[in-house]
C-alpha positions as CSV (number, residue, x, y, z in Angstrom):
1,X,-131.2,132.9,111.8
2,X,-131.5,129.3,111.1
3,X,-128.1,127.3,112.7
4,X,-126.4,124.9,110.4
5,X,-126.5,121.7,112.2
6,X,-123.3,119.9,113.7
7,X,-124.1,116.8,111.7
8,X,-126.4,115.5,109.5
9,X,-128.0,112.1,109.6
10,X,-127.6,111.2,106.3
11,X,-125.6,112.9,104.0
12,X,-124.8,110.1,102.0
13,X,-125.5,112.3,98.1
14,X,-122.3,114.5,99.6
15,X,-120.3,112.4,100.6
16,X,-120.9,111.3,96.6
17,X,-119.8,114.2,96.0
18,X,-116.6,114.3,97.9
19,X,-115.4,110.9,97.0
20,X,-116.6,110.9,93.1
21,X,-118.6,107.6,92.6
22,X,-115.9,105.8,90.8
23,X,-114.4,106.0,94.5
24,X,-117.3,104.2,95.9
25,X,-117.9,101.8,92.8
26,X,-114.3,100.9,92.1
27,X,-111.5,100.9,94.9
28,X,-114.0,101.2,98.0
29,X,-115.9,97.7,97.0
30,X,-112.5,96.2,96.6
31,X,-111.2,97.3,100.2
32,X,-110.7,93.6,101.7
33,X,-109.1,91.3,99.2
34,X,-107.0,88.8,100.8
35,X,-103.6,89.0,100.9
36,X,-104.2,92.5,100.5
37,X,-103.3,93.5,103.9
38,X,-100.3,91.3,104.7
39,X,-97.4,92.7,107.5
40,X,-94.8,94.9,106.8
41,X,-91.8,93.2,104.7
42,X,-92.8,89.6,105.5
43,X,-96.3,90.4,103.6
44,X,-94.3,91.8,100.7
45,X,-91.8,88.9,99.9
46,X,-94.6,86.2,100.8
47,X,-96.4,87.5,97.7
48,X,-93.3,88.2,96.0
49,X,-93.8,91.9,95.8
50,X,-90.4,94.1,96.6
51,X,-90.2,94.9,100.1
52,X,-92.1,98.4,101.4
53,X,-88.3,99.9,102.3
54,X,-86.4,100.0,99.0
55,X,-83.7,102.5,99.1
56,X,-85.7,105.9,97.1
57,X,-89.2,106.6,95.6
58,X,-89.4,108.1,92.3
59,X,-92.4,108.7,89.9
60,X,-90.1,107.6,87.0
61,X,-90.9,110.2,84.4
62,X,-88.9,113.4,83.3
63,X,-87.8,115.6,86.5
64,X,-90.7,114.9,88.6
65,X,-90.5,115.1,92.4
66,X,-88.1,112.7,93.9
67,X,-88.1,111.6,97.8
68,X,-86.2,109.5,99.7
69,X,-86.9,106.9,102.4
70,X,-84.9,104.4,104.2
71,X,-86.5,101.8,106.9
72,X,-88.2,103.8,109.6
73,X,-87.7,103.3,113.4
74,X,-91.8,103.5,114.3
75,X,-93.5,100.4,115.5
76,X,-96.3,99.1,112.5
77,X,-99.0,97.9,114.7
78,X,-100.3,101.4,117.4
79,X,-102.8,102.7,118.4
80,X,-101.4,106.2,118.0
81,X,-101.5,108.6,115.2
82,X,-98.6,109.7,114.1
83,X,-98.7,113.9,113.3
84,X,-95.9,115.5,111.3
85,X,-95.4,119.2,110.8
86,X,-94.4,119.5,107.3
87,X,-94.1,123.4,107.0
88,X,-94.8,124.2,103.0
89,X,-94.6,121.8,100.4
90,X,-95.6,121.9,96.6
91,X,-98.4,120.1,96.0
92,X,-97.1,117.4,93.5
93,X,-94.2,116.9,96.6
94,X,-96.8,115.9,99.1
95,X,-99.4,113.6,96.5
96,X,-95.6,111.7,96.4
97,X,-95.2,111.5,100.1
98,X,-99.3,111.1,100.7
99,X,-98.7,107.8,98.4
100,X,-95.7,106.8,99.5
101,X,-97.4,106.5,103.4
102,X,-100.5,104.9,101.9
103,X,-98.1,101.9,100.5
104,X,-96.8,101.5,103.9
105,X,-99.7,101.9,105.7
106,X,-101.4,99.1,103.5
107,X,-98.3,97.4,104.7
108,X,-98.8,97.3,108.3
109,X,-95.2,99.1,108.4
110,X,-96.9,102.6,110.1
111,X,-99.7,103.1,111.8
112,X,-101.8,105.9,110.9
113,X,-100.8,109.2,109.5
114,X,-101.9,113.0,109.9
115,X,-99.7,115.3,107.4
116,X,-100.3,119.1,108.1
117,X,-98.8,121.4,105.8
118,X,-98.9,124.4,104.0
119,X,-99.4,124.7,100.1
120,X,-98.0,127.0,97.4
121,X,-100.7,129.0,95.7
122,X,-102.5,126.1,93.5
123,X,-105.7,125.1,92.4
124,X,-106.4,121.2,92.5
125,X,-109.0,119.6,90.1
126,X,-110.7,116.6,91.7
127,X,-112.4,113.9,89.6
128,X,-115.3,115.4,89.2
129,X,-114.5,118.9,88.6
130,X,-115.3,120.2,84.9
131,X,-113.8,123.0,82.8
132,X,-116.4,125.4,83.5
133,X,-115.0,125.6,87.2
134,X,-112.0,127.5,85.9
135,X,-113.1,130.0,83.3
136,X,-110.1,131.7,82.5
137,X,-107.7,129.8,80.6
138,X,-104.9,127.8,82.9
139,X,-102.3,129.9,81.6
140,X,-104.2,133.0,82.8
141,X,-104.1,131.6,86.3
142,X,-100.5,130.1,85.6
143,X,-100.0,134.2,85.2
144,X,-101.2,135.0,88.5
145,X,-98.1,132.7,90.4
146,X,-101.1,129.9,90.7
147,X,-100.5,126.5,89.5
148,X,-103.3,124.1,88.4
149,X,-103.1,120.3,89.2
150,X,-105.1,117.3,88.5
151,X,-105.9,115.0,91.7
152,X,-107.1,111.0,91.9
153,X,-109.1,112.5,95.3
154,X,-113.0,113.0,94.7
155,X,-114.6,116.5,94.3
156,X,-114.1,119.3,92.5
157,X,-112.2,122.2,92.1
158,X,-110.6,124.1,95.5
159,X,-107.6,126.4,96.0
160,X,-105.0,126.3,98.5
161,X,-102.7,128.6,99.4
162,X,-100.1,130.1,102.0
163,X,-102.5,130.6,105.0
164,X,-104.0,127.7,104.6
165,X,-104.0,124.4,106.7
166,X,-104.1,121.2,104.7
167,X,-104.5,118.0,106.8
168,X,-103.9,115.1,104.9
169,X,-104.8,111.8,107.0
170,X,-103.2,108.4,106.2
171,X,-105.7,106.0,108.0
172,X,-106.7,102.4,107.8
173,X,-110.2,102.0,107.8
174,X,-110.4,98.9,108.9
175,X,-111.5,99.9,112.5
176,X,-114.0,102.2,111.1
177,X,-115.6,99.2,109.8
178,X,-114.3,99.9,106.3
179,X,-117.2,102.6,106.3
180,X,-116.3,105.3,103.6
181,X,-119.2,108.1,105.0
182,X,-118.6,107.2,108.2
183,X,-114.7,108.3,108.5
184,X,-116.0,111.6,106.1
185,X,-118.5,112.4,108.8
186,X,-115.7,112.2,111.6
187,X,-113.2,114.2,109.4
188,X,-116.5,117.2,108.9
189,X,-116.2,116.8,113.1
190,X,-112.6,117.2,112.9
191,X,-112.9,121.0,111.6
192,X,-115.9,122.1,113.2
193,X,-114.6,121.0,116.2
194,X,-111.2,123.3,115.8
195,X,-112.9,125.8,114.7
196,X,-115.6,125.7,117.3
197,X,-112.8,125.7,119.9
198,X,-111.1,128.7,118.5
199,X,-114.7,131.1,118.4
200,X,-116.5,129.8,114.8
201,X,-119.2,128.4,115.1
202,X,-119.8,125.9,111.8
203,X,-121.4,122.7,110.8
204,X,-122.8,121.3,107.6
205,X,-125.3,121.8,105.1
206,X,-127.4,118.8,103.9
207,X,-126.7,118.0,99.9
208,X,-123.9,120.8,100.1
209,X,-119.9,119.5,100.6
210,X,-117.7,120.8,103.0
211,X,-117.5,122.8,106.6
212,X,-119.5,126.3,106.7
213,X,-120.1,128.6,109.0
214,X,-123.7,128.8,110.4
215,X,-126.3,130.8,108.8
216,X,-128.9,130.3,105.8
217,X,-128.4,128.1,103.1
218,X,-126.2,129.8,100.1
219,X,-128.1,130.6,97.6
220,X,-131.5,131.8,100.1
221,X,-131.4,135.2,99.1
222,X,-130.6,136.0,102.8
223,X,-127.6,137.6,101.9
224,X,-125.1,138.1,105.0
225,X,-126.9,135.7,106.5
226,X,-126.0,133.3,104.3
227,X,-123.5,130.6,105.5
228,X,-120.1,130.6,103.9
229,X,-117.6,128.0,103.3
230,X,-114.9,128.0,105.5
231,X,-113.3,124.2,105.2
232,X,-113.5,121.8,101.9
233,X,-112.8,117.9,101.9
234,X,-111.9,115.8,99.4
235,X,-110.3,112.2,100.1
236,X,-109.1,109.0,97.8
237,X,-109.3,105.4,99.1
238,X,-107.1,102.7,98.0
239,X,-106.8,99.2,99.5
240,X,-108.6,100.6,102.3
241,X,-106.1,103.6,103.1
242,X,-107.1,107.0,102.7
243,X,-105.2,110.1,101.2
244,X,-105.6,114.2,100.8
245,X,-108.4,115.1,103.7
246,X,-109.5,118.4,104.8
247,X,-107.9,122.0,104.0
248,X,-109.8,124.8,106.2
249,X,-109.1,128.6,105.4
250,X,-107.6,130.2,108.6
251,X,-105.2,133.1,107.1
252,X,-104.8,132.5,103.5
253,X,-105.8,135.0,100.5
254,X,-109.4,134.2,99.4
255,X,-109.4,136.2,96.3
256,X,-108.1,133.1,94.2
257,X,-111.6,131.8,95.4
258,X,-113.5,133.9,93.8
259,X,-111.6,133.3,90.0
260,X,-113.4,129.7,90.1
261,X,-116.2,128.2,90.9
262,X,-115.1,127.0,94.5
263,X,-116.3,122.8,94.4
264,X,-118.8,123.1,91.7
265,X,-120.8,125.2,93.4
266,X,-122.6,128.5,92.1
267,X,-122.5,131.7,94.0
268,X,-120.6,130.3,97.3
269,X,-119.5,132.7,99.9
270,X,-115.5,131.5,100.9
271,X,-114.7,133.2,104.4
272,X,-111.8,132.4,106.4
273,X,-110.9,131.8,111.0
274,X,-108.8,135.4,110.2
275,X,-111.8,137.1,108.4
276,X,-115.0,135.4,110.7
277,X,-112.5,136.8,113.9
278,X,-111.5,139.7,112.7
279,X,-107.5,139.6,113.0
280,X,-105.0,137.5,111.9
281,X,-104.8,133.8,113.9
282,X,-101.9,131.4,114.8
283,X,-101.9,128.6,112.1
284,X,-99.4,126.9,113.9
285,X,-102.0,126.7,117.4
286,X,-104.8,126.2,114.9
287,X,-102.9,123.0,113.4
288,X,-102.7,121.7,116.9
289,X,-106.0,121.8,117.8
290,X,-106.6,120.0,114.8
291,X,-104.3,117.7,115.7
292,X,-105.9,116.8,119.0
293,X,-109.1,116.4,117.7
294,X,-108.6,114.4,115.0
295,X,-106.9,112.1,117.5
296,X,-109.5,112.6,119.8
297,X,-112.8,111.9,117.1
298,X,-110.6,109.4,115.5
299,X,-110.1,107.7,119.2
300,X,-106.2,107.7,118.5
301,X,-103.4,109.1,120.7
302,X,-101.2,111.6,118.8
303,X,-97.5,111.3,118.5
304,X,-95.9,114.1,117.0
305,X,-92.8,112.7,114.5
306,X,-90.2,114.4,112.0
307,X,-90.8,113.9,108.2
308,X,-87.4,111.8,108.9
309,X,-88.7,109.6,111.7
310,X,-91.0,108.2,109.0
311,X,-88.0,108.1,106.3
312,X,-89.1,111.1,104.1
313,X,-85.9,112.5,103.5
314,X,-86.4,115.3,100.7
315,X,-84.5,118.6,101.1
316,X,-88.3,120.7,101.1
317,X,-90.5,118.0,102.9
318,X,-90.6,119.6,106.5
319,X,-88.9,122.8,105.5
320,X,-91.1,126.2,105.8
């Protein structure tokens, strides 16, 4: 059996893929305007802008998802990343949050982010994704308790669901030297590091997007061999903040997987920690060691925070 390696030299056509190449063309080239990155709420009224703490957040249209921030108490300038247990939340709720923290981030107001959550059953359409990746109608899935969402992040089609840990870093890549596929190759690290420390071996598959487990290539005819896809990543950058990140299957229901065409790609095997062990796992442990090792690949020190410390006051953000 032929081992999936732990990285890849150059994977630069999947990283494409993840991002969408209106990420790289458009907001990525435009990472380090100046004035772009001015401090906190001194930066904002220098340029005239409103300052970064205004009393609420709202999307302005109809009933959609409303959260709440006052000033927060954490320092703008560390070196740690700050992680923040946010239970379950809808996915529309945390795209508010995610964008919220990327304004303040651009700021200088936080430091660095690392959201971990749960999602409701939904299946989120990235940039790239195309109609045939859902075949049945969206009602049909609507019918099944699964919503369907569009997303700015790159990529295609994925699921998440209860079971599920999402990981949705807030990071400045400015120390990372502004390097798009450098900070995707650290976040592939990120999960095949946790899930090398919790008994899976995984790593990545040149051309191919995403965290698999090791084996054949899919689509070799090898069968159980094959390697199967055990972690997706899809990420927007904005000013030269990122949002969404990495979701990797640990207990959730993969049956949704197989009503779409998992990121664009034909005939892919979705396996899960709970299935590749053989018993249902501790998502909460699991999000730990994901939180050390993002902090530890990321060369941050982690500082575990409320949704509240960082002035996300909605009733459901941070409520299981």
């Amino acid at each position: 059996m032929a081992a999936v390696p732990a990285a890849v030299p150059d994977r630069q056509a999947g990283v494409l893929e993840e991002l969408g190449a209106e990420d790289l063309g458009g907001e990525v080239a435009d990472l380090r305007v100046p004035g772009q990155h001015q401090g906190g709420e001194c930066g904002a009224e220098r340029h005239g802008r409103e300052p970064i703490w205004p009393k609420g957040l709202g999307l302005g249209h109809g009933a959609a998802p409303r959260i709440e921030r006052r000033r927060a108490t954490i320092s703008r300038m560390s070196a740690e990343v700050l992680v923040v247990r946010c239970g379950t939340v809808p996915y529309e709720e945390a795209g508010v949050a995610q964008r919220w923290l990327r304004s303040a981030r651009q700021e200088e107001a936080i430091p660095d982010v690392l959201l971990l959550l749960e999602h409701p059953p939904v299946y989120s359409r990235g940039r790239r994704s195309t109609a045939e990746e859902l075949p049945m109608a969206r009602q049909w899935y609507e019918a099944q308790g699964i919503e369907v969402r569009d997303t700015d992040r790159g990529g295609r089609v994925t699921y998440h669901g209860p079971g599920q840990l999402v990981a949705y870093p807030i990071v400045d890549l400015r120390p990372y030297g502004d390097d798009v596929h450098e900070y995707m190759r650290r976040l592939e690290q990120v999960a095949i590091g946790a899930l090398g420390e919790n008994g899976v071996g995984a790593g990545t598959i040149e051309g191919l997007t995403g965290v698999w487990t090791e084996g054949e290539p899919p689509g070799s005819g090898a069968g159980a061999r094959e390697a199967r896809k055990i972690g997706s990543i899809g990420v927007h950058v904005s000013r030269g903040v990122t949002t969404h990140g990495l979701a990797v299957n640990v207990n959730n229901d993969l049956q949704p997987f197989e009503w779409v065409v998992p990121c664009g790609i034909e005939g892919c095997q979705v396996t899960s920690l709970s299935r590749e062990l053989g018993g249902e796992q501790d998502l909460d442990a699991f999000a730990g060691t994901v939180a050390e090792r993002f902090a530890a690949v990321y060369e941050r020190t982690p500082a575990t925070v409320s949704p509240a410390d960082l002035g996300l006051d909605n009733a459901r953000l941070g409520v299981a």
